[in-house]
C-alpha positions in Angstrom: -8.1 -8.2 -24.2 -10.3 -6.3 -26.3 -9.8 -2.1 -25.7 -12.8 -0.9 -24.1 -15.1 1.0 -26.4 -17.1 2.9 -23.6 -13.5 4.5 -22.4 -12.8 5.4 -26.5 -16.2 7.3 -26.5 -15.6 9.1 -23.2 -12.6 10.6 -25.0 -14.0 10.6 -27.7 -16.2 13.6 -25.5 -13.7 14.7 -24.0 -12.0 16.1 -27.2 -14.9 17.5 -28.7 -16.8 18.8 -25.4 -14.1 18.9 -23.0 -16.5 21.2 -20.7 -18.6 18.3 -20.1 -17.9 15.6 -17.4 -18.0 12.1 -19.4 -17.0 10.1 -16.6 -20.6 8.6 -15.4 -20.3 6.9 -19.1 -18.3 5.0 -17.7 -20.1 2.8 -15.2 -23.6 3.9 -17.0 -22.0 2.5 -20.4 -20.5 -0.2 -18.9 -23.4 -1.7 -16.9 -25.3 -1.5 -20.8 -23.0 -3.4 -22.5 -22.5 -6.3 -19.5 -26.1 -6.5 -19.4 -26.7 -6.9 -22.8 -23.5 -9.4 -23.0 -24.4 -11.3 -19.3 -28.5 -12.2 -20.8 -26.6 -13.4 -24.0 -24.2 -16.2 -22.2 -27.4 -17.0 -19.5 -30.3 -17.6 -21.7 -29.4 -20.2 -23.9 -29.7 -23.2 -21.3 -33.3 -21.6 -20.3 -33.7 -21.6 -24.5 -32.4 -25.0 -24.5 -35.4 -26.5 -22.0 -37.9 -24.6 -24.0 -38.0 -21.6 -21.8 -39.3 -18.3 -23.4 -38.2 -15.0 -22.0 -38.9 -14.9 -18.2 -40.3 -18.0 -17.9 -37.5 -19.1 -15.5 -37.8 -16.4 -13.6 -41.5 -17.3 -12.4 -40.3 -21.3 -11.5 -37.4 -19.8 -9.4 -39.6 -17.7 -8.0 -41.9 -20.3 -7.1 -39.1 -22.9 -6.0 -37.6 -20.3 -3.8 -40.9 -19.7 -2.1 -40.6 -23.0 -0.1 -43.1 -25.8 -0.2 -45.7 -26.1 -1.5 -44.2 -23.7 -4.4 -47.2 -21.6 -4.6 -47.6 -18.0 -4.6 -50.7 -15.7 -5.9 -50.0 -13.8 -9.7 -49.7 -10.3 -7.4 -47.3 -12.2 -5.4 -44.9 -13.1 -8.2 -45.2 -9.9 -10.0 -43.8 -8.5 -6.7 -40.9 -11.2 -6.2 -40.5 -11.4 -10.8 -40.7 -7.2 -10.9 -42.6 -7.1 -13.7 -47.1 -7.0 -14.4 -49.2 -9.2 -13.6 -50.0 -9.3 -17.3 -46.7 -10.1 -18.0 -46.8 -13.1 -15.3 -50.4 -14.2 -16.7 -48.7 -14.8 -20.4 -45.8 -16.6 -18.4 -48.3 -18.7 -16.4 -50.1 -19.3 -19.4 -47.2 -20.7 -21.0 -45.9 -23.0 -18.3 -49.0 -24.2 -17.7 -49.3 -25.4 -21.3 -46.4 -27.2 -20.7 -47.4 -29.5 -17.0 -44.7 -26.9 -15.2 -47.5 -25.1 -12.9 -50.9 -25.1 -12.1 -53.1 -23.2 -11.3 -55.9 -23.6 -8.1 -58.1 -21.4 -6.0 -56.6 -20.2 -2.9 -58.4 -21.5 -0.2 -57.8 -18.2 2.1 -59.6 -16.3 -0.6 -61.4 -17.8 -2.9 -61.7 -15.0 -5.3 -57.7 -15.4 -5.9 -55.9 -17.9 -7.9 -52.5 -19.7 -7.1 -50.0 -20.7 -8.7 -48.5 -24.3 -7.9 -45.0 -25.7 -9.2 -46.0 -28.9 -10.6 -43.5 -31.9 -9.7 -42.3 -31.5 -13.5 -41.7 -28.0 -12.6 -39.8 -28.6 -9.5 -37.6 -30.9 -11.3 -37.0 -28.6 -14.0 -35.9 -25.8 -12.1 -33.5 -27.8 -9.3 -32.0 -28.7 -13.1 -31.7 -25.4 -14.6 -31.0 -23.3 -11.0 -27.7 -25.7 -11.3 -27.1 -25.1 -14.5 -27.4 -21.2 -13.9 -25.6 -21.1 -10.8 -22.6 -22.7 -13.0 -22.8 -20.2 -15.7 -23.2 -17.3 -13.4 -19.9 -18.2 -11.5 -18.5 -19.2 -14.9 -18.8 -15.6 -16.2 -17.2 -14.2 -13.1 -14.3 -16.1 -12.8 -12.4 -13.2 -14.0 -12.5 -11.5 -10.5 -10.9 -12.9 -7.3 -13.9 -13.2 -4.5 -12.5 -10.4 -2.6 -13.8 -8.1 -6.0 -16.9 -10.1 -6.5 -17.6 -9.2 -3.0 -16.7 -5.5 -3.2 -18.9 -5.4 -7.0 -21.8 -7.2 -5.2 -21.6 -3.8 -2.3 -21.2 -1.0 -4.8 -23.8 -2.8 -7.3 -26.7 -2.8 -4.3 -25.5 0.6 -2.9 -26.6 2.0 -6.7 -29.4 0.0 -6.4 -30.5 1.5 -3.2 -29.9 5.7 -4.3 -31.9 4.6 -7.1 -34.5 2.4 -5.6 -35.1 5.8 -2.9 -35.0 8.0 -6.0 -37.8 6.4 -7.1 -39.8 7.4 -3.8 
């Protein structure tokens, strides 16, 4: 095992500013360098099926939704956090490729929806496989006791800082 370079540059402070408290470096720094390392080993099968940056992330989205797979832009910026601009572009690209559609929703016909194709479906049931594999894969380093006890302290963070945001 490699020696953990975000514990050598918290001593690193702690020698030359031992009046500061280093220590939050350590999760901080940590949760950096896994997140940078975790999208490494996950994108390539997304890569692999043509799949630009996101784009996975609005089919799952729209498979999870339940039949018939379609959900407004505002909808999936909600569920994808991230613009609607950004989902547009992502659309836009899918689209190109026979994985959605796009159609007027009939509740409001000033608003568009966006529609899994069957293609799209397919794709997705292959690659949320494929993910789920990696994704367990990757932690297979911790028994499912810790997996369980990361996943708790992982959304407790995510809930302070989700109601700092308030």
């Amino acid at each position: 095992m490699q020696p953990d370079p975000i514990a050598a540059i918290v001593d690193q402070w702690k020698r030359e500013r031992p009046d500061l408290d280093a220590a939050p470096m350590l999760v901080i720094g940590r949760l950096f360098r896994l997140t940078s390392a975790l999208d490494q080993r996950l994108r390539p099968p997304f890569a692999a099926a043509g799949l630009g940056s996101g784009d996975f992330d609005v089919l799952a989205a729209l498979r999870r939704s339940g039949a018939p797979y379609a959900l407004s832009a505002g909808e999936l910026s909600r569920t994808v956090l991230v613009t609607t601009g950004a989902i547009t572009k992502r659309v836009d690209r899918l689209e190109a490729r026979g994985l959605v559609a796009r159609s007027v929703d009939r509740s409001d016909s000033r608003g568009r929806l966006v529609t899994l194709t069957p293609e799209g479906v397919a794709l997705t049931d292959e690659l949320i496989a494929v993910h789920l594999d990696n994704q367990r894969r990757l932690l297979a380093g911790l028994g499912e006791d810790e997996r369980a006890r990361l996943a708790s302290l992982l959304e407790r963070l995510a809930l302070t800082l989700t109601s700092d945001d308030d």
